[in-house]
KEVOPA-599204 format. One record per residue (C-alpha): residue number from 1; x, y, z; residue in three letters. Coordinates in nm, 3 decimals. Layout:
<node num="NUM" x="X" y="Y" z="Z" residuo="ALA"/>
...
end
This chain:
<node num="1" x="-6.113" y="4.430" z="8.176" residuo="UNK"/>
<node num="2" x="-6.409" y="4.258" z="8.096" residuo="UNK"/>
<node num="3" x="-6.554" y="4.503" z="7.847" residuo="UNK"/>
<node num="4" x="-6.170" y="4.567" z="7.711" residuo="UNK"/>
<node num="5" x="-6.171" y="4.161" z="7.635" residuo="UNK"/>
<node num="6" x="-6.504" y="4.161" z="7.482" residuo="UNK"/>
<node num="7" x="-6.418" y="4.484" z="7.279" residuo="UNK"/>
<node num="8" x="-6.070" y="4.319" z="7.163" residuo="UNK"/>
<node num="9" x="-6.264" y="3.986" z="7.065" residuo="UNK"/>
<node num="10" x="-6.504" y="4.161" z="6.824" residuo="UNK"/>
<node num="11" x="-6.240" y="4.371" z="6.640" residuo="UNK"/>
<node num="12" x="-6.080" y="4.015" z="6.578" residuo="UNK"/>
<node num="13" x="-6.394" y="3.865" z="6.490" residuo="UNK"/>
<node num="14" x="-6.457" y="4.198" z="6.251" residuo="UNK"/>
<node num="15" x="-6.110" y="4.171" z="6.064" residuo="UNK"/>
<node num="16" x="-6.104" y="3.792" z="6.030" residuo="UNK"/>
<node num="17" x="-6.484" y="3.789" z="5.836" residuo="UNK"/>
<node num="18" x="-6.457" y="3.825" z="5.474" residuo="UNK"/>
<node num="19" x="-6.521" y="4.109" z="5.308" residuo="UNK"/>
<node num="20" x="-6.945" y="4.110" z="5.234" residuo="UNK"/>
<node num="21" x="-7.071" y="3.931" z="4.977" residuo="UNK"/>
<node num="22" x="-6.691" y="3.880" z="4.775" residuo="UNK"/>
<node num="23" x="-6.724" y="3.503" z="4.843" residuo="UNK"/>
<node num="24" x="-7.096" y="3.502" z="4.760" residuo="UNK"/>
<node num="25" x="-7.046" y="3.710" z="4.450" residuo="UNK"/>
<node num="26" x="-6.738" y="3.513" z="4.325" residuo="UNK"/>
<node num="27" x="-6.932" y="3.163" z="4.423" residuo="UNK"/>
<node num="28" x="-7.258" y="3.285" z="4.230" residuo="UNK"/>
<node num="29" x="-7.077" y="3.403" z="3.932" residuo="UNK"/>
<node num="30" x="-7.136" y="3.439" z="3.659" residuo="UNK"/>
<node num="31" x="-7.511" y="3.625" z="3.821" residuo="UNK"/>
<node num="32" x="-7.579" y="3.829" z="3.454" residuo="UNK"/>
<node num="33" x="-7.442" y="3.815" z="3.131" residuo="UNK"/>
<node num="34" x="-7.047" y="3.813" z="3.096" residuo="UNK"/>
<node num="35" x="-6.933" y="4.046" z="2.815" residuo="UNK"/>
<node num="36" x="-6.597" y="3.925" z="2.610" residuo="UNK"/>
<node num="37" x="-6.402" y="4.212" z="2.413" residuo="UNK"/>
<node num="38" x="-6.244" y="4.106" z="2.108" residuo="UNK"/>
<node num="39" x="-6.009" y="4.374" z="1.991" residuo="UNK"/>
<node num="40" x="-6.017" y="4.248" z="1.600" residuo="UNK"/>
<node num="41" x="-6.263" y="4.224" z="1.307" residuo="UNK"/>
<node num="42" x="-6.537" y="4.050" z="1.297" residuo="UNK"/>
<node num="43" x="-6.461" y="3.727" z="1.096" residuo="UNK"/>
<node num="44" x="-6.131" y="3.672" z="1.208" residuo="UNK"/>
<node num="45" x="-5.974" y="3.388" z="1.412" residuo="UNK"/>
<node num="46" x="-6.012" y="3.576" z="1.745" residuo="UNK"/>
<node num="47" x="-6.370" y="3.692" z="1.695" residuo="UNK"/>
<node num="48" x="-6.507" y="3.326" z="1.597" residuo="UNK"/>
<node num="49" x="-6.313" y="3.132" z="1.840" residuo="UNK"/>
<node num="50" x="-6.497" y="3.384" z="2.116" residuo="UNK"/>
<node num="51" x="-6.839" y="3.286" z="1.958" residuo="UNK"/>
<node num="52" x="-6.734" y="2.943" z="2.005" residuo="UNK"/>
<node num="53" x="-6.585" y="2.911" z="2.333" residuo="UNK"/>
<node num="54" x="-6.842" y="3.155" z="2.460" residuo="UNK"/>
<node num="55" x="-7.116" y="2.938" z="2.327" residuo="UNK"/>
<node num="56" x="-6.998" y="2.662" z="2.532" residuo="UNK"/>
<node num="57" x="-6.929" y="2.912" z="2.867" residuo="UNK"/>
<node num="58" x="-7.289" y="2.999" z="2.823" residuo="UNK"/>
<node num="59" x="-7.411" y="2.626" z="2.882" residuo="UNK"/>
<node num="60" x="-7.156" y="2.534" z="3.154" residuo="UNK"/>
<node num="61" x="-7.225" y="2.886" z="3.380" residuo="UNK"/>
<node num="62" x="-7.580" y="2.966" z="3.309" residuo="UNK"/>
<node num="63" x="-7.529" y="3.300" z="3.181" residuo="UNK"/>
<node num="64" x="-7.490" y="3.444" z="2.802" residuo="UNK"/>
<node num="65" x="-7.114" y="3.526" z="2.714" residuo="UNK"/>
<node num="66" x="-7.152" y="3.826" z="2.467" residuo="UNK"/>
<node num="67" x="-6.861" y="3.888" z="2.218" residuo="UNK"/>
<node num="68" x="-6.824" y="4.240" z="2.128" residuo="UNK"/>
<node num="69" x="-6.548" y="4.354" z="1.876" residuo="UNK"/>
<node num="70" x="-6.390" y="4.683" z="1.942" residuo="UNK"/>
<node num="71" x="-6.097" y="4.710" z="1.678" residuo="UNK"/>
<node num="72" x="-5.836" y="5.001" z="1.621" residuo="UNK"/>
<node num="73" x="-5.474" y="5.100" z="1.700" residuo="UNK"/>
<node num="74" x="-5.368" y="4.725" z="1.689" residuo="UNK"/>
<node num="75" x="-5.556" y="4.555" z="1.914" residuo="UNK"/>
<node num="76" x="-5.480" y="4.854" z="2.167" residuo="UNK"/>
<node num="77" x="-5.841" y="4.993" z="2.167" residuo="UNK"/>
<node num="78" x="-6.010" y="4.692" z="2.298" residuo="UNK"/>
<node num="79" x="-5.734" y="4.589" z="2.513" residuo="UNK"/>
<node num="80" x="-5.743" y="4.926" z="2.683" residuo="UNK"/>
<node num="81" x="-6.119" y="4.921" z="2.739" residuo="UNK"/>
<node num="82" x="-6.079" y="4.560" z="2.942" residuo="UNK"/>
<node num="83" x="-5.823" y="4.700" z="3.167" residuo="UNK"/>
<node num="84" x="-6.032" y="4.951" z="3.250" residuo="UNK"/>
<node num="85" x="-6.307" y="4.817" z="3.303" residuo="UNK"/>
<node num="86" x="-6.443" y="4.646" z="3.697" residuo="UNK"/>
<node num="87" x="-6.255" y="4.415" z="3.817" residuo="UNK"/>
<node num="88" x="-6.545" y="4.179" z="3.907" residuo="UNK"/>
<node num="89" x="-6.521" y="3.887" z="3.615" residuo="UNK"/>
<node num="90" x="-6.737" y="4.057" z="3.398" residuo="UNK"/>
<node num="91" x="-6.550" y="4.204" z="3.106" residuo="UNK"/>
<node num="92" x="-6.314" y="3.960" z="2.984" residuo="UNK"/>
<node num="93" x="-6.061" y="4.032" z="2.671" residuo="UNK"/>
<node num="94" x="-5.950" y="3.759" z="2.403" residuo="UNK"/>
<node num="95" x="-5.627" y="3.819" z="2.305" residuo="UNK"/>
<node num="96" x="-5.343" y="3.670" z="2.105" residuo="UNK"/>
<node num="97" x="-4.903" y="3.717" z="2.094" residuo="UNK"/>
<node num="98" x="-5.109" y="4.057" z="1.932" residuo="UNK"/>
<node num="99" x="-5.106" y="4.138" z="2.279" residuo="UNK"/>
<node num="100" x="-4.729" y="4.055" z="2.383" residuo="UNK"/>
<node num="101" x="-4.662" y="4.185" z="2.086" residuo="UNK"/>
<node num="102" x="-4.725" y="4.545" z="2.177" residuo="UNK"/>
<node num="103" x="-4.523" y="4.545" z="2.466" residuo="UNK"/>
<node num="104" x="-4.272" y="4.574" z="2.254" residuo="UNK"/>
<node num="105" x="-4.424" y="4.756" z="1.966" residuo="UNK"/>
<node num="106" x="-4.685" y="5.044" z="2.060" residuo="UNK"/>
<node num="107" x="-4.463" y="5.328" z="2.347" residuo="UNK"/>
<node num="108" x="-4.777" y="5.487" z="2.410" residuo="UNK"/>
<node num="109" x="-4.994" y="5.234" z="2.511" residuo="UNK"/>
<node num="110" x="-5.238" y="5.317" z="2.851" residuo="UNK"/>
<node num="111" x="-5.153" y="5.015" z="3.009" residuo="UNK"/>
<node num="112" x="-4.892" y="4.689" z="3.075" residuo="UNK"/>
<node num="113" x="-5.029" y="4.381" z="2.972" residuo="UNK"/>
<node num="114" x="-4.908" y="4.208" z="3.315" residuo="UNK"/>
<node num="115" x="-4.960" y="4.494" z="3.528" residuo="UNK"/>
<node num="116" x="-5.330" y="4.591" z="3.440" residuo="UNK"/>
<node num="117" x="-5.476" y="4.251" z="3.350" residuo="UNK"/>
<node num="118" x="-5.463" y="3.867" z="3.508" residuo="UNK"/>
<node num="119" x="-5.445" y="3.573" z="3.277" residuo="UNK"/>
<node num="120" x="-5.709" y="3.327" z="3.261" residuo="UNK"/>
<node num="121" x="-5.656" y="3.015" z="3.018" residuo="UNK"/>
<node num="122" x="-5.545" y="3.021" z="2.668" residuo="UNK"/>
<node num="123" x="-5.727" y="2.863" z="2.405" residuo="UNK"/>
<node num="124" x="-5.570" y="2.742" z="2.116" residuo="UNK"/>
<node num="125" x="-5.313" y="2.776" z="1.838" residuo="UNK"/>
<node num="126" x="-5.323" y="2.774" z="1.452" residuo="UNK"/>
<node num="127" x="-5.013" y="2.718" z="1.221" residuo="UNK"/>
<node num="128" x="-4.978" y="2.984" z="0.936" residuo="UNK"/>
<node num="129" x="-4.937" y="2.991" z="0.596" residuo="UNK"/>
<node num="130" x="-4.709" y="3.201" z="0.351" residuo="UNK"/>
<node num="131" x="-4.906" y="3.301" z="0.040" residuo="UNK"/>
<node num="132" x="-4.872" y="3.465" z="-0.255" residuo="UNK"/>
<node num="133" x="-5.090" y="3.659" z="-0.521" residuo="UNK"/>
<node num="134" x="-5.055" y="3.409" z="-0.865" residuo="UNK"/>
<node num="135" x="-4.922" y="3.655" z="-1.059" residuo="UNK"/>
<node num="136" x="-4.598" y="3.692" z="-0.860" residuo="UNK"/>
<node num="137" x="-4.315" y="3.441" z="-1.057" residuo="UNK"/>
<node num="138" x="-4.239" y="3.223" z="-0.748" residuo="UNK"/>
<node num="139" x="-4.337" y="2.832" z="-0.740" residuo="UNK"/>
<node num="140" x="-4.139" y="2.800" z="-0.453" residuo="UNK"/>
<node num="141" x="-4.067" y="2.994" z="-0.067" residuo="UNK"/>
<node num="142" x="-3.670" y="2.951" z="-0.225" residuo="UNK"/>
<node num="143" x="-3.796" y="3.137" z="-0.521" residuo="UNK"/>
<node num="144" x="-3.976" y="3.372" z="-0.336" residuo="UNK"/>
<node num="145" x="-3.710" y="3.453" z="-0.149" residuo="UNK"/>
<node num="146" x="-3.448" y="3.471" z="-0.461" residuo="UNK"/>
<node num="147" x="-3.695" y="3.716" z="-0.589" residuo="UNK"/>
<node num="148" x="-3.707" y="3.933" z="-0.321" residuo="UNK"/>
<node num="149" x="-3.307" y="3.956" z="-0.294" residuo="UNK"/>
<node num="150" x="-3.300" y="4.041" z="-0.662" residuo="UNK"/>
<node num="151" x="-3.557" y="4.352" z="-0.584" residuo="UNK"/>
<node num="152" x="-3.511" y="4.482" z="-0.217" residuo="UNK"/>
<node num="153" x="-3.785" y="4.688" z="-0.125" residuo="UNK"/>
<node num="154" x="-3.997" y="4.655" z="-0.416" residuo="UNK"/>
<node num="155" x="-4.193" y="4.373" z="-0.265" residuo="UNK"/>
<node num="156" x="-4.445" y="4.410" z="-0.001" residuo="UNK"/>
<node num="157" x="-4.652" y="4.174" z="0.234" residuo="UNK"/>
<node num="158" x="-4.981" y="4.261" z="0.434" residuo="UNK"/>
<node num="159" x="-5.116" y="4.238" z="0.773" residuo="UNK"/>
<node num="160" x="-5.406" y="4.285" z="0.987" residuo="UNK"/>
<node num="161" x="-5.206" y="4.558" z="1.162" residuo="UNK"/>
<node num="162" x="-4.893" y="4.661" z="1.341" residuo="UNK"/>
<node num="163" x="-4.791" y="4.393" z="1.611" residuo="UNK"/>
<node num="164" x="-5.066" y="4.125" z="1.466" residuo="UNK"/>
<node num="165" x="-4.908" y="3.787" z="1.472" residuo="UNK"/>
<node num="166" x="-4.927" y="3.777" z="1.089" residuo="UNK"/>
<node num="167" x="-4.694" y="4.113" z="1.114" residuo="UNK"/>
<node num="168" x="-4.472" y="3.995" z="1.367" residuo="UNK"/>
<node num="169" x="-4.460" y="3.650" z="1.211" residuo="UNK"/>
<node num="170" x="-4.351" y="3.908" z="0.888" residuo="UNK"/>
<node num="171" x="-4.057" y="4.036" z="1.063" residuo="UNK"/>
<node num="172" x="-3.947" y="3.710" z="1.176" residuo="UNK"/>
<node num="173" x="-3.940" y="3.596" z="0.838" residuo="UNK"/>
<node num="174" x="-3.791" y="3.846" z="0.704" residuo="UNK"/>
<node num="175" x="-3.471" y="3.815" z="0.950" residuo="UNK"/>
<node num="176" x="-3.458" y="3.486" z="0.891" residuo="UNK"/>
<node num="177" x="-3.463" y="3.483" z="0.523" residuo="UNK"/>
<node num="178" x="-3.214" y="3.779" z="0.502" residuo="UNK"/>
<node num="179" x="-3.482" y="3.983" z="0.268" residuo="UNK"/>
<node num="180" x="-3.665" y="4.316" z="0.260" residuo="UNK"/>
<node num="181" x="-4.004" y="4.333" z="0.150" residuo="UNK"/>
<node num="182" x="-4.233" y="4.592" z="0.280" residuo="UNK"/>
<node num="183" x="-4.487" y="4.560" z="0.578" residuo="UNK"/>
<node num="184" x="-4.795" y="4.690" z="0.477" residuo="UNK"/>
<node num="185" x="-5.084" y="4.709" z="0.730" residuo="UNK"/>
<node num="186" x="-5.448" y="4.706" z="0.706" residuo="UNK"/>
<node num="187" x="-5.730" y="4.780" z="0.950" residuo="UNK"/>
<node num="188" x="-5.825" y="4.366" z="1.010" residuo="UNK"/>
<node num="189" x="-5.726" y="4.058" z="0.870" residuo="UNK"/>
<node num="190" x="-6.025" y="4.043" z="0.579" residuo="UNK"/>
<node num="191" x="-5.869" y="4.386" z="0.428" residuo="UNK"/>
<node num="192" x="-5.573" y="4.218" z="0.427" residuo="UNK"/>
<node num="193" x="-5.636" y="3.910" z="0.290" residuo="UNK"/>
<node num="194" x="-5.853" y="4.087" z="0.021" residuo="UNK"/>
<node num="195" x="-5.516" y="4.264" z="-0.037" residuo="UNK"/>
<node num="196" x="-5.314" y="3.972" z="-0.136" residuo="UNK"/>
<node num="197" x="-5.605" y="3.819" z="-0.320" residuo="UNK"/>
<node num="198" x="-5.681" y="4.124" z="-0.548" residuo="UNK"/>
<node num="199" x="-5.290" y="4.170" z="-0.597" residuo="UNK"/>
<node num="200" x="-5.261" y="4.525" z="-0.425" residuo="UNK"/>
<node num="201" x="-4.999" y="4.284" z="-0.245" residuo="UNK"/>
<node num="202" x="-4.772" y="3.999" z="-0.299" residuo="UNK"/>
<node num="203" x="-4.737" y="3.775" z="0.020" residuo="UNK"/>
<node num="204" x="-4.928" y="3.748" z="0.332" residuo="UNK"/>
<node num="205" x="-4.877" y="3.504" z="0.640" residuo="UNK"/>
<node num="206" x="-5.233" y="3.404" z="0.754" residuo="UNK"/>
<node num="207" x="-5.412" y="3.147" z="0.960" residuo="UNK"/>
<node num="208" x="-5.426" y="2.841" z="0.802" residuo="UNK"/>
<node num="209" x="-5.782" y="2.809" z="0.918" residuo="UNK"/>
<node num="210" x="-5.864" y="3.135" z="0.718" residuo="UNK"/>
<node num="211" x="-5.665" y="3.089" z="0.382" residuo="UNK"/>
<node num="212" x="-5.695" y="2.772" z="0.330" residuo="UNK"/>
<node num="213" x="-6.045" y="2.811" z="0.129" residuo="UNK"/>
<node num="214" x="-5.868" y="3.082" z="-0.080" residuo="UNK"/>
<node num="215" x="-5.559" y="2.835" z="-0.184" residuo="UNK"/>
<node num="216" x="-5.796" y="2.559" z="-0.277" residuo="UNK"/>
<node num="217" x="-5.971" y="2.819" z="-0.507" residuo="UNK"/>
<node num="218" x="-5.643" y="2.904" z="-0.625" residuo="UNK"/>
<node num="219" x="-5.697" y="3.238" z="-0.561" residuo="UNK"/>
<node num="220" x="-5.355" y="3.241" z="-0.390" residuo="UNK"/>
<node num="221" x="-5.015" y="3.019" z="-0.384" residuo="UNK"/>
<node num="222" x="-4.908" y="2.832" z="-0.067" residuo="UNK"/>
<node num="223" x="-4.579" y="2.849" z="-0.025" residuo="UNK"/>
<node num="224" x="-4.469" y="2.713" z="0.332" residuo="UNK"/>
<node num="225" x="-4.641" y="2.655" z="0.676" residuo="UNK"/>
<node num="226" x="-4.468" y="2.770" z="0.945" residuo="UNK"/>
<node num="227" x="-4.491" y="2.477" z="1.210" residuo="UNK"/>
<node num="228" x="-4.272" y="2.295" z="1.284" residuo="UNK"/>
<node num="229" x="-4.501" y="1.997" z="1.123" residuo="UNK"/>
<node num="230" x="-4.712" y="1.997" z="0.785" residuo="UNK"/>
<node num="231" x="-5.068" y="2.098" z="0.840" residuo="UNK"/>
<node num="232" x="-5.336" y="1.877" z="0.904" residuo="UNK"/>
<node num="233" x="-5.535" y="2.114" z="0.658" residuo="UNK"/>
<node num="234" x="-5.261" y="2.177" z="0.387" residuo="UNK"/>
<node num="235" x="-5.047" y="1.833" z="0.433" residuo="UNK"/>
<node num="236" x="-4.899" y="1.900" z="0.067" residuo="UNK"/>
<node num="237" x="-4.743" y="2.221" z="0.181" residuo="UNK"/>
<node num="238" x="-4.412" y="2.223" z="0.313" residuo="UNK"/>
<node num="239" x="-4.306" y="2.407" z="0.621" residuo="UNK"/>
<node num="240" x="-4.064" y="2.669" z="0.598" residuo="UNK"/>
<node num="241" x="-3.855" y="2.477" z="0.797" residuo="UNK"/>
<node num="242" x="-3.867" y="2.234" z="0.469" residuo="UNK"/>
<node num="243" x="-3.852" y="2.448" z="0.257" residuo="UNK"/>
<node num="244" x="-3.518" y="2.580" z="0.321" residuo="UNK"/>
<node num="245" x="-3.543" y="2.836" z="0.651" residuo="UNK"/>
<node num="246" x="-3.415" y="2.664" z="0.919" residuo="UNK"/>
<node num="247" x="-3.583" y="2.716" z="1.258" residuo="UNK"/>
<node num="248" x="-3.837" y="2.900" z="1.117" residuo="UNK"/>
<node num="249" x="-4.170" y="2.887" z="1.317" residuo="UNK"/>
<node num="250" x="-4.475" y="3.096" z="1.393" residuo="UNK"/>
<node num="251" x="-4.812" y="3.070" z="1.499" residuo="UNK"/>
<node num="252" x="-5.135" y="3.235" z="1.599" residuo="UNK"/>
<node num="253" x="-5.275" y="3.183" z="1.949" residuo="UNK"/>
<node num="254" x="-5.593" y="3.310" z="2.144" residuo="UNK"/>
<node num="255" x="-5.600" y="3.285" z="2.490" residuo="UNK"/>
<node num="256" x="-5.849" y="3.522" z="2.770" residuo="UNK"/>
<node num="257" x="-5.733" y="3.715" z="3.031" residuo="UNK"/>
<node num="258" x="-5.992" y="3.975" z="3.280" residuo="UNK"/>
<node num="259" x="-5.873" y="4.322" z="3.496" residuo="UNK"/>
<node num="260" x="-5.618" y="4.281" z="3.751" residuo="UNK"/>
<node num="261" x="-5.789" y="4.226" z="4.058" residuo="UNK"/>
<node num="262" x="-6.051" y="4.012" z="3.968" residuo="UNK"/>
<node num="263" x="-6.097" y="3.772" z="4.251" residuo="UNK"/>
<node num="264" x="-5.906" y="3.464" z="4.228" residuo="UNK"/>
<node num="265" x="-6.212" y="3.211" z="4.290" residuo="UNK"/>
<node num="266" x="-6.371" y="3.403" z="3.954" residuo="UNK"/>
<node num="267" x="-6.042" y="3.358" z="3.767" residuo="UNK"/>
<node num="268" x="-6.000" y="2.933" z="3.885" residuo="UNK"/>
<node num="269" x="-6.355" y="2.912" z="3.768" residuo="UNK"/>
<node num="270" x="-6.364" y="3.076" z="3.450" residuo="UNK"/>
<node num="271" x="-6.011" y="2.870" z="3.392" residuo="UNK"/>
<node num="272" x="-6.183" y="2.506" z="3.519" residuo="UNK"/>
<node num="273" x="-6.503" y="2.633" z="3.236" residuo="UNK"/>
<node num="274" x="-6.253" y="2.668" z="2.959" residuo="UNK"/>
<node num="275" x="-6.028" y="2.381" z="2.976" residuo="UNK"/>
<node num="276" x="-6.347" y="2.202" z="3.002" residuo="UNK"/>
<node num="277" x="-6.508" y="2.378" z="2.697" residuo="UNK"/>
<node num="278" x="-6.210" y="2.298" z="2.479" residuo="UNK"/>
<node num="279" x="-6.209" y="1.951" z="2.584" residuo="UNK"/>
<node num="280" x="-6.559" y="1.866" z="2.400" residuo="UNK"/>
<node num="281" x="-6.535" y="1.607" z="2.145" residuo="UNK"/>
<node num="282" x="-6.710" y="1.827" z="1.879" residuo="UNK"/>
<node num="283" x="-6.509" y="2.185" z="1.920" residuo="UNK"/>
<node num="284" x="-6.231" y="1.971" z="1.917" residuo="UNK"/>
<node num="285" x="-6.256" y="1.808" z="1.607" residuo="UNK"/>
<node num="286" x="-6.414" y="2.126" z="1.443" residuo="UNK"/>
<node num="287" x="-6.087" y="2.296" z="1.539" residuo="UNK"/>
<node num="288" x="-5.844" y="2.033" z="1.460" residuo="UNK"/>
<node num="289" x="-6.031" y="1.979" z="1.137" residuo="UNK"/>
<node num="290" x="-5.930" y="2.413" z="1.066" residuo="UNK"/>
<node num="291" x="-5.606" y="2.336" z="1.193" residuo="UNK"/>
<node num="292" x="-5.654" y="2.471" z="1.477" residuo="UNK"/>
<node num="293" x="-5.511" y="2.288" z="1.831" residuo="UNK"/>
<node num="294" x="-5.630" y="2.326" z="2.173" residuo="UNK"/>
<node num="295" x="-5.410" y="2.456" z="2.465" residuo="UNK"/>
<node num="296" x="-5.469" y="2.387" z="2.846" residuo="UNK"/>
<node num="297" x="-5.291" y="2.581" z="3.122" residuo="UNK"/>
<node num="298" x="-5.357" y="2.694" z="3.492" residuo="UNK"/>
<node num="299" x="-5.358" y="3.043" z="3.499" residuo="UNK"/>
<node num="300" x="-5.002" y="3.023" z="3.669" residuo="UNK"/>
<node num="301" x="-4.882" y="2.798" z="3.368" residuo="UNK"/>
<node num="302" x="-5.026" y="3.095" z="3.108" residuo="UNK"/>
<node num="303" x="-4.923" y="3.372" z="3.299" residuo="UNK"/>
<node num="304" x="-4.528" y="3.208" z="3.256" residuo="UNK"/>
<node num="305" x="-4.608" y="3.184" z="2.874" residuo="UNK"/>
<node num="306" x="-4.754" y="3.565" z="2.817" residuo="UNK"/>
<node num="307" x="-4.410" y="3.658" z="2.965" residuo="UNK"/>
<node num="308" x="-4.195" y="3.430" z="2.799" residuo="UNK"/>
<node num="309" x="-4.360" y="3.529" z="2.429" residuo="UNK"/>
<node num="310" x="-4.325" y="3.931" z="2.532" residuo="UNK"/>
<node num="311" x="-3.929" y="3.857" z="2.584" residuo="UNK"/>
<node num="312" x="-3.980" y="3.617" z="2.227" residuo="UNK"/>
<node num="313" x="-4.130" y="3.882" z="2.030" residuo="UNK"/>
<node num="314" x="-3.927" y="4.199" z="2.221" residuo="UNK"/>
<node num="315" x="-3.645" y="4.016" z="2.071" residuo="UNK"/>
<node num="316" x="-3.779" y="3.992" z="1.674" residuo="UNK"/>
<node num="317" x="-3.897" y="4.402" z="1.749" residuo="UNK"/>
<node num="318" x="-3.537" y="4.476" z="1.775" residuo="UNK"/>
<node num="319" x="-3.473" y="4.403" z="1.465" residuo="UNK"/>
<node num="320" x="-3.753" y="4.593" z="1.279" residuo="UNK"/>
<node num="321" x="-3.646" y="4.832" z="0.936" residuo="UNK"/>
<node num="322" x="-3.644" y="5.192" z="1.116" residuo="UNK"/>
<node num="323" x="-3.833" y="5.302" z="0.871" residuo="UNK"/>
<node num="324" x="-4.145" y="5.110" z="1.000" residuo="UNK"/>
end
């Protein structure tokens, strides 16, 4: 009975011990260098807000953040290869409404944003702007949009891809302003901007961080933001709310998530590091400066907002031309 007693003890003692070294390793983390996956261009919002925040990650945690860009099929590439990859806080993804985007968008993705990877903290958010190459003869987002109803079809607007925010925030306009111009998508956003700058297209809706040095070398016309407040950066521009499309808004966010089934005490780490980081006097007035506003969540808090902006943009998908 004896034995029996002593047997039953250490089978308790055995189930009630933590798995080896999953405390250690999530208490000791980051140990080597953390990589994060950007799936968009170099150059672009995403990809320098990484460098940024993982700048500041590498100073707080002791360990370099790497940012690697691996682009294609929307953002799907990249976002695949993070929820693939261990689940041990080690490959992390920056994403954007890109991502909730394509839950709508892309059938034959590889994975579910919600099933396959855990949020971590978003980042920040950036008002857009609606431009236009000079040579199109509209002063005015009412003009624009009288233009476009005189010659359905025959307009056309880029973006960094299918399901980018600048497409989605596209489609959104388009519903809302009752007008059909074309959706034409490039590989990244610096194609695209090229596009509207060299005139191979007529409107774009970009980061205000991003085209703002283009409209003060009038290299393109601002016609509306799309806050629901003027732009620190472009405070002479009205919003499209202004400028005659009532509830009109869009933006650009960033925000990290890492594989489902990363350990919780990694995730509540990397979360406390990053509404730290974005706290810092000088990224914050280097981002407000671009237009570009902080965002602080728990990971519970983002996880509520990734689902409510997949039901947001599911909504705007529904009411995409066929022919896209």
């Amino acid at each position: 009975m004896t034995d029996l007693r002593i047997a039953l003890a250490l089978v308790a003692a055995l189930m009630a011990a933590p798995v080896p070294g999953s405390h250690a390793q999530a208490g000791d983390y980051p140990a080597r260098p953390v990589r994060i996956i950007v799936p968009f261009g170099p150059g672009g919002p995403a990809d320098v807000t990484a460098r940024q925040i993982g700048s500041i990650l590498q100073e707080s945690l002791g360990q370099p953040f790497v940012v690697e860009n691996r682009t294609g099929a929307g953002g799907v590439i990249g976002t695949l290869e993070v929820a693939k990859a261990a689940a041990d806080g080690y490959t992390l993804l920056m994403m954007s409404n890109t991502q909730t985007a394509n839950e709508s968008l892309v059938a034959q993705r590889k994975y579910e944003l919600m099933r396959d990877l855990v949020p971590i903290a978003p980042l920040s958010y950036s008002d857009l702007v609606i431009v236009i190459h000079p040579a199109v003869p509209a002063k005015t987002l009412q003009e624009f949009i009288a233009l476009a109803k005189s010659e359905p079809g025959k307009l056309n607007y880029a973006s960094s891809g299918q399901g980018t925010p600048y497409h989605m925030a596209g489609e959104l306009f388009k519903t809302m302003a009752g007008i059909d111009v074309v959706h034409v998508p490039y590989r990244n956003s610096g194609e695209a901007r090229s596009g509207v700058i060299g005139g191979q297209v007529q409107m774009m809706i970009d980061a205000v961080p991003a085209m703002a040095p283009n409209i003060a070398g009038n290299q393109v016309r601002a016609l509306a933001t799309t806050g629901t407040a003027r732009s620190t950066v472009l405070p002479g521009i009205s919003t499209a709310i202004e400028a005659g499309v009532p509830g009109y808004e869009a933006t650009i966010w960033l925000g990290l998530m890492a594989p489902t089934g990363t350990p919780k005490l990694i995730i509540d780490k990397l979360n406390t590091a990053v509404n730290a980081a974005i706290k810092q006097p000088g990224l914050r007035k280097l981002w407000i400066a671009q237009g570009e506003l902080p965002m602080a969540m728990t990971p519970e808090q983002f996880d509520k907002f990734l689902r409510d902006d997949i039901v947001k943009w599911g909504n705007v998908a529904k009411h995409f031309n066929k022919a896209e």
